[in-house]
One Martini backbone bead per residue (centre of mass of N, CA, C, O) as a GRO file, in nm:
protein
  114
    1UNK     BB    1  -3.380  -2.531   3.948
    2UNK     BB    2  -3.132  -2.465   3.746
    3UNK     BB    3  -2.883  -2.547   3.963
    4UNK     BB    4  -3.008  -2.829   4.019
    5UNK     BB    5  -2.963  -2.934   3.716
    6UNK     BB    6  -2.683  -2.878   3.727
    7UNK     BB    7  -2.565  -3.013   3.954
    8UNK     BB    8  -2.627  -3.302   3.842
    9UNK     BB    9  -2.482  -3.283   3.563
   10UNK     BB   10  -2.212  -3.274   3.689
   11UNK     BB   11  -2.256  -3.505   3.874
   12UNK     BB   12  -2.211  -3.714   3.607
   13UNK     BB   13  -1.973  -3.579   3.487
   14UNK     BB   14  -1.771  -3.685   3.739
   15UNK     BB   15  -1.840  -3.978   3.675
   16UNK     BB   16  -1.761  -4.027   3.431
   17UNK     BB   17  -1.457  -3.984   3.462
   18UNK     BB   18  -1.392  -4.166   3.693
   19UNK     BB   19  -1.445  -4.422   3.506
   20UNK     BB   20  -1.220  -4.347   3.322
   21UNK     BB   21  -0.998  -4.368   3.530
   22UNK     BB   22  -1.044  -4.658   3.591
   23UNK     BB   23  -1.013  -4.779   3.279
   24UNK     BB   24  -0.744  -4.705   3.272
   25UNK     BB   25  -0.597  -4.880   3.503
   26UNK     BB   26  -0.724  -5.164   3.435
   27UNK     BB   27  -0.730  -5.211   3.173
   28UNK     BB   28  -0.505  -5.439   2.979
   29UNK     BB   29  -0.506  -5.220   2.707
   30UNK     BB   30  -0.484  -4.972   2.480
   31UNK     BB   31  -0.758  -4.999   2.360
   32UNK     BB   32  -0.941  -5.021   2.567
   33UNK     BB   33  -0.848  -4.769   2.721
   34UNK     BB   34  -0.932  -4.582   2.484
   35UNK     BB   35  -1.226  -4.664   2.514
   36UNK     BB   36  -1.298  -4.585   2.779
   37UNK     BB   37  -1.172  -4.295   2.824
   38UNK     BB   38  -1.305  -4.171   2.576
   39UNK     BB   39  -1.606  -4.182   2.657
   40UNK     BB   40  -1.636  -4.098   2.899
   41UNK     BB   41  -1.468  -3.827   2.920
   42UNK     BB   42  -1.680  -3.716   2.645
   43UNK     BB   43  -1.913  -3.714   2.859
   44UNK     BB   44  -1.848  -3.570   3.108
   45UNK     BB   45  -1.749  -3.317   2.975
   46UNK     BB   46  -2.028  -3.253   2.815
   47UNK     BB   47  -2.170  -3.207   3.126
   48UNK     BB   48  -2.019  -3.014   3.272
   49UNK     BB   49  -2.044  -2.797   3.023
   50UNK     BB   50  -2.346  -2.811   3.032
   51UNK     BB   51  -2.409  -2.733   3.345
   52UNK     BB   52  -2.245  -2.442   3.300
   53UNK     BB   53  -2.451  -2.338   3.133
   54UNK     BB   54  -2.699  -2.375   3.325
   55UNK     BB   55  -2.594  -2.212   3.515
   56UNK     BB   56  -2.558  -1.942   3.356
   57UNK     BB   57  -2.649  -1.936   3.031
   58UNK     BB   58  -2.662  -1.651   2.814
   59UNK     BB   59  -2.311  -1.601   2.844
   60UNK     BB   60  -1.998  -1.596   2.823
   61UNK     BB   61  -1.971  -1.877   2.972
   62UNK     BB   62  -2.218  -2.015   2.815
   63UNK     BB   63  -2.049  -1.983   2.532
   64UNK     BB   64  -1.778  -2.144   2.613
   65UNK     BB   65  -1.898  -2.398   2.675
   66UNK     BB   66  -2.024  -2.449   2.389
   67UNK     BB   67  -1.716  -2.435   2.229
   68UNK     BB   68  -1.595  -2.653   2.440
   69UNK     BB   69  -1.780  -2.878   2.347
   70UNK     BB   70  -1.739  -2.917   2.056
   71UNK     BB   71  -1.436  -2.955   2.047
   72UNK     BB   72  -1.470  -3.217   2.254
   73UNK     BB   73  -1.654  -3.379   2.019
   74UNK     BB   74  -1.386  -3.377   1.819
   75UNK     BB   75  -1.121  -3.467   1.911
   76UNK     BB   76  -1.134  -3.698   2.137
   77UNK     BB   77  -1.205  -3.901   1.905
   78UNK     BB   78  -0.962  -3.795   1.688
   79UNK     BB   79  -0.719  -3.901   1.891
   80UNK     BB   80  -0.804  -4.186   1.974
   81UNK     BB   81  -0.777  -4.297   1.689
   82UNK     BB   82  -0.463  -4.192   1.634
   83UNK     BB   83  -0.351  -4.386   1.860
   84UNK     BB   84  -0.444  -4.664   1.748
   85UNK     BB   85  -0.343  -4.673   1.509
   86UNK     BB   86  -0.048  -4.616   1.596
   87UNK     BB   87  -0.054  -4.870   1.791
   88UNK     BB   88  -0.092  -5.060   1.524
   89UNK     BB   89   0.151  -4.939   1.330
   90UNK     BB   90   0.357  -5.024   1.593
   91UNK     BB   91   0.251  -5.349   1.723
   92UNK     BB   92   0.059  -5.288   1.907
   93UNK     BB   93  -0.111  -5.544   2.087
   94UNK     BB   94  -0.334  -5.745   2.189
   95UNK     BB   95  -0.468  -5.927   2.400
   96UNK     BB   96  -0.572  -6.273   2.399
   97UNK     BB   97  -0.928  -6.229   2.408
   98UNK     BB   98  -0.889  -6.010   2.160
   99UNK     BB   99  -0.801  -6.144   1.859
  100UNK     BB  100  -0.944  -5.983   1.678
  101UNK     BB  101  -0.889  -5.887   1.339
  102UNK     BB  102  -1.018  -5.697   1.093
  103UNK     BB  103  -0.806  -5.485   0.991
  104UNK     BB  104  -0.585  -5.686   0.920
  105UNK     BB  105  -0.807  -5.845   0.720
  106UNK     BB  106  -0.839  -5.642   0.516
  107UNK     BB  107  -0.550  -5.584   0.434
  108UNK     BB  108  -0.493  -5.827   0.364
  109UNK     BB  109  -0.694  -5.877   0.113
  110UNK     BB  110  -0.576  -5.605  -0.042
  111UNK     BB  111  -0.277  -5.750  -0.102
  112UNK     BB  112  -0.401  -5.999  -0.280
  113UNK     BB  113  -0.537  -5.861  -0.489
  114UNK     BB  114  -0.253  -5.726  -0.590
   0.00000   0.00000   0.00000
């Protein structure tokens, strides 16, 4: 019963992944593919490690699955934080139905403050 539950969690893992692979070259700037690919790839592979875990047990590989994971649930959102807000500082524009600029208006207000 848990090697097929665990088959189950891997295969959900893998498909959130391809998920995320899909939305990396469809959507149509960096903002959105960093949200698409982020959130798949980090629940995916999270599912996946998860799987691991549930197939192997309290073991060596199921210890390793599991430091695997919290390091995945840390790096994965603040790298594509830090690769938005990069691609933000350096002036890399959002599509056009896309306009909303909060973090923008943030900013000029803060500049008017001053």
């Amino acid at each position: 019963m848990s090697e097929t539950a665990a088959f189950i969690v891997i295969g959900l893992g893998l498909a959130f992944d391809v998920f995320g692979c899909v939305g990396l070259f469809r959507l149509p700037d960096v903002y959105t593919r960093l949200q698409a690919s982020t959130k798949c790839v980090t629940l995916g592979t999270c599912l996946i490690l998860f799987g691991v875990f549930l197939y192997s047990g309290f073991s060596g590989m199921g210890g390793k699955a599991i430091i695997c994971l919290v390091f995945v649930l840390i790096t994965l959102p603040t790298g594509a934080h830090a690769l938005a807000r990069g691609a933000y500082k350096y002036g890399i524009g959002m599509r056009k139905p896309y306009l909303l600029d909060k973090y923008g208006e943030a900013q000029d207000e803060e500049m008017r403050k001053q």
